[in-house]
C-alpha positions, 0 to 999 in steps of 0.5 A: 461876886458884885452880882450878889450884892443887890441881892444880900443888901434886899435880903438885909432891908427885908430881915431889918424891916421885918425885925422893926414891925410892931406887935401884931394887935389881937382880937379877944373874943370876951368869954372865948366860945361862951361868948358873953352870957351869964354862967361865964367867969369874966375875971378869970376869962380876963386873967394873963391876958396881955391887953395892949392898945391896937387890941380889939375885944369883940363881944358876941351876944344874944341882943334879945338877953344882954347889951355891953355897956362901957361905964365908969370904975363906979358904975361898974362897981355898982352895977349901973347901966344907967351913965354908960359911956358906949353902948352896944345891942346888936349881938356884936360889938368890936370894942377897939382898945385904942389908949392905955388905962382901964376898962370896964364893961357891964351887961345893962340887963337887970341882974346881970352884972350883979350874978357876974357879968361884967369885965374889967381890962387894964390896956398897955401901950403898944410895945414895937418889938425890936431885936433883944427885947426880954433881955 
């Protein structure tokens, strides 16, 4: 039976390290298979959905037609590209939700934001799961 030993206590390490991991991070696509376009209802795109730091959002894009824009809670309300504190032109923009708080994004094509488009995410802190979370 000593001979089971080594075996039960790798089995324990591994089950116990498993059990402390951390949340897996998670990358949205904004929009889902819409992308980032005009016609897409980003608020509700965005509704139930549990954003938490290590989560990326990736945005895909016709660079031709639209931009993503990280502005302020103003400059979002009103729609202004004009002071954003990233910008993004390439067609693709992997956004890394690196700290808690809110975030708000705009497209920097005139009209744009103003028929809908643009996005606001309120990011969690990073939660590592551990045996009897939710109870």
């Amino acid at each position: 039976m000593a001979g089971l030993l080594p075996g039960g206590v790798l089995v324990a390490v591994l089950l116990l390290l498993a059990a402390a991991a951390p949340a897996s991070a998670r990358d949205y696509t904004v929009g889902d298979s819409s992308g980032w376009t005009t016609g897409v209802d980003y608020t509700a795109w965005a509704r139930g959905k549990a954003f938490t730091v290590g989560d990326r959002l990736l945005f895909q894009y016709n660079s031709d037609r639209h931009s993503v824009a990280e502005v302020s809670a103003a400059d979002h309300g009103s729609c202004s590209p004009s002071n954003p504190l990233r910008s993004y032109r390439d067609g693709t923009a992997a956004v890394a939700l690196t700290s808690p708080g809110t975030r708000y994004f705009i497209c920097g094509s005139s009209g744009h934001c103003a028929s809908g488009m643009k996005l606001t995410v309120t990011v969690a802190s990073a939660k590592p799961s551990s045996p009897g979370d939710g109870e």
